[in-house]
C-alpha positions in Angstrom: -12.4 3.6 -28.0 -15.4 3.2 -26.1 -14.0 1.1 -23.0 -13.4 1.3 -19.6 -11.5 -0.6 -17.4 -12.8 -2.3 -13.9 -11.1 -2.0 -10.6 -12.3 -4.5 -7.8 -11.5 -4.2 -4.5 -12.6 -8.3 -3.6 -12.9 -7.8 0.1 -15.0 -4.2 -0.3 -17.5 -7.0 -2.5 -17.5 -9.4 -0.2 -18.6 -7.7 2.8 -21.6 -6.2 0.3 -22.5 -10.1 -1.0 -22.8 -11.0 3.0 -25.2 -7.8 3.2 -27.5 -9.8 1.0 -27.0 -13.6 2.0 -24.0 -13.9 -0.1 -25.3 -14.9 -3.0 -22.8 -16.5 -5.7 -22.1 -13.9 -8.3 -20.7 -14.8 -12.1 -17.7 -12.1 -11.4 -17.1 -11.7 -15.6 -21.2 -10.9 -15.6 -20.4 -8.6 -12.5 -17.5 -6.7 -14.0 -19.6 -6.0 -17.0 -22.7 -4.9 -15.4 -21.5 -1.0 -14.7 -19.5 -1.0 -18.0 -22.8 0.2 -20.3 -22.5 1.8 -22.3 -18.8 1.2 -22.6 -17.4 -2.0 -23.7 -14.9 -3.8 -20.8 -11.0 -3.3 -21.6 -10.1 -5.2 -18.2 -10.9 -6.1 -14.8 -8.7 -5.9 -12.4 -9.5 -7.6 -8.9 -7.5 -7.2 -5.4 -7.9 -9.7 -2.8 -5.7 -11.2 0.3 -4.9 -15.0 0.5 -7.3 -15.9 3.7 -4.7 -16.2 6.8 -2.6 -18.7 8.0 -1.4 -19.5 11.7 2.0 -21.2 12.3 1.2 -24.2 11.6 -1.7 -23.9 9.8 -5.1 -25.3 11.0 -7.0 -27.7 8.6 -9.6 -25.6 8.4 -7.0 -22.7 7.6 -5.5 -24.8 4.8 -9.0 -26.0 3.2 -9.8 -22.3 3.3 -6.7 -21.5 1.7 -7.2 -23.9 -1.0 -10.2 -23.2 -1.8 -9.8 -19.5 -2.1 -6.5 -20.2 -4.9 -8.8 -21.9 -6.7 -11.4 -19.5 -6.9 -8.5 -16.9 -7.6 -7.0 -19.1 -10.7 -10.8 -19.6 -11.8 -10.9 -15.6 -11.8 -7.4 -15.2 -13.7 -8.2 -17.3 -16.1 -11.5 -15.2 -17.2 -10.9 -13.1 -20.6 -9.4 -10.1 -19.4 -9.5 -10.2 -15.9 -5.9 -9.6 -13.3 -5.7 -10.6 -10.5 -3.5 -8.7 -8.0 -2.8 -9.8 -4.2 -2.3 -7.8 -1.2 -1.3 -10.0 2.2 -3.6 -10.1 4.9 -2.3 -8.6 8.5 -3.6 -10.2 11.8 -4.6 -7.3 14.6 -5.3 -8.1 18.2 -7.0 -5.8 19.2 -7.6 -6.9 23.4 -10.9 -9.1 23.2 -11.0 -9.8 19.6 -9.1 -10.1 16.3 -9.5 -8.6 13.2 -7.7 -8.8 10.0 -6.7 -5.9 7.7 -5.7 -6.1 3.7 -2.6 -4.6 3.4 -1.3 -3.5 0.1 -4.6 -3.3 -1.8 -5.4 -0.1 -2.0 -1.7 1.5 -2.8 -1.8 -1.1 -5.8 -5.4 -0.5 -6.6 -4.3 3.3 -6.5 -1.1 2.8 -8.5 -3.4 1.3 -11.1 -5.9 3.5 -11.6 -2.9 6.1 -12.3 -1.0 3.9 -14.6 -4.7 3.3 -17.0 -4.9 7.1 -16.7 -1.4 8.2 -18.1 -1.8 5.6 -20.4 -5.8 6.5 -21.6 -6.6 2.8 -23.0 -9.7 3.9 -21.6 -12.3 6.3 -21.7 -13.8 5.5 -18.2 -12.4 3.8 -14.7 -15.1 1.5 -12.6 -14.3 1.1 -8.9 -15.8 -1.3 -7.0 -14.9 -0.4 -3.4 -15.5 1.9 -0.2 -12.3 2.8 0.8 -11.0 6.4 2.0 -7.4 5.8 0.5 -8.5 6.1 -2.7 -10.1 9.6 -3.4 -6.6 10.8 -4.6 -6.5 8.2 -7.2 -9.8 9.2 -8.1 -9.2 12.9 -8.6 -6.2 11.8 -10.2 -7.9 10.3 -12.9 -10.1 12.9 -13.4 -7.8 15.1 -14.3 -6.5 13.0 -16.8 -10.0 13.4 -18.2 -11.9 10.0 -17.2 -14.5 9.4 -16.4 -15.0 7.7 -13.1 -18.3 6.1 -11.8 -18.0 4.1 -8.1 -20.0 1.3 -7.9 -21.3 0.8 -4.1 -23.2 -1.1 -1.6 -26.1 0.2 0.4 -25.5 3.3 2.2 -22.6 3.0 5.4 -20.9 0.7 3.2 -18.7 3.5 1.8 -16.2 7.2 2.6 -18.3 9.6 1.8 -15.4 11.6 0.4 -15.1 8.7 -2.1 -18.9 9.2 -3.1 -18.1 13.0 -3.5 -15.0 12.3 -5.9 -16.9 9.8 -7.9 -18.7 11.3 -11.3 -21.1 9.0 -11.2 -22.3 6.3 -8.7 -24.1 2.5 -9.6 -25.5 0.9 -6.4 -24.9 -3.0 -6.0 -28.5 -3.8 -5.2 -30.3 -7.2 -5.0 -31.8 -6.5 -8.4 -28.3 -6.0 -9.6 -27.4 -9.2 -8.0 -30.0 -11.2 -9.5 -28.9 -10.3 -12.6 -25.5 -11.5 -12.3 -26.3 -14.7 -10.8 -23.8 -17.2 -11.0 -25.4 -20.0 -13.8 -22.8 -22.5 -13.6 -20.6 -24.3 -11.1 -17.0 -22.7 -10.3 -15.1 -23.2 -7.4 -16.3 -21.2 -4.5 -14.8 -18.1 -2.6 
């Protein structure tokens, strides 16, 4: 078997690519990176649509657009999913911030489905979230292996480190590596 499958939490990797200038990634090149020495049954990658007000601004709509794109670019990639949470607005007195909503019970539903099922012999995640230890031990008990791939240090729940057999940083070495070489539409 030999495999493992990739879970990608899209907004967890986009707050790590602004960490380092946001460099544009080749996602496929990215998804195979912590794979070694397995070979890559499937990625999987989460994401929100950006928000939209009522009615949208133009800069809301070319944001939009653009983002769909880069999401049907994705899809399209040999073996990748793409799964969508919806992005909730929070005002929170002076400023506003958005949340995914979604992601990580999907993400988590997942990760259990490719551990009943054992296409797999090992389960990359590629996020920082605290929802997701449970998922994690799950899958451990199943008998994967499961390795967390993870920014710098602050960028992640320390209780999801813990869970995690193994750990692969996403350093600017890493991200050199996986460069993007040729023009797709952008994030």
């Amino acid at each position: 078997m030999n495999q493992a499958t990739v879970f990608i939490d899209g907004g967890y990797l986009r707050k790590v690519l602004e960490r380092y200038g946001r460099p544009r990634i080749d996602h496929e090149r990215f998804a195979d990176w912590p794979c070694e020495p397995y070979a890559r049954f499937r990625a999987y990658y989460y994401d929100c649509l950006p928000f939209q007000s009522s009615p949208p601004t133009p800069d809301e709509r070319r944001r939009l657009s653009e983002h769909q794109r880069f999401l049907r670019a994705l899809q399209r990639r040999p073996r990748f999913m793409v799964r969508l949470g919806r992005l909730a607005r929070r005002d929170r007195g002076d400023r506003v911030d958005y949340v995914q909503k979604g992601i990580d019970l999907q993400m988590g539903l997942d990760i259990a489905d490719i551990a009943n099922l054992r296409p797999v012999e090992a389960i990359i995640l590629v996020s920082g979230d605290a929802d997701l230890p449970p998922a994690v031990h799950y899958a451990k008990q199943r008998g994967l292996l499961v390795c967390l791939v993870h920014g710098p240090n602050g960028t992640y729940h320390q209780e999801l480190w813990d869970e995690a057999d193994e750990r692969k940083e996403i350093t600017a070495t890493v991200l050199i590596s996986v460069k993007q070489e040729r023009a797709t539409p952008a994030e």
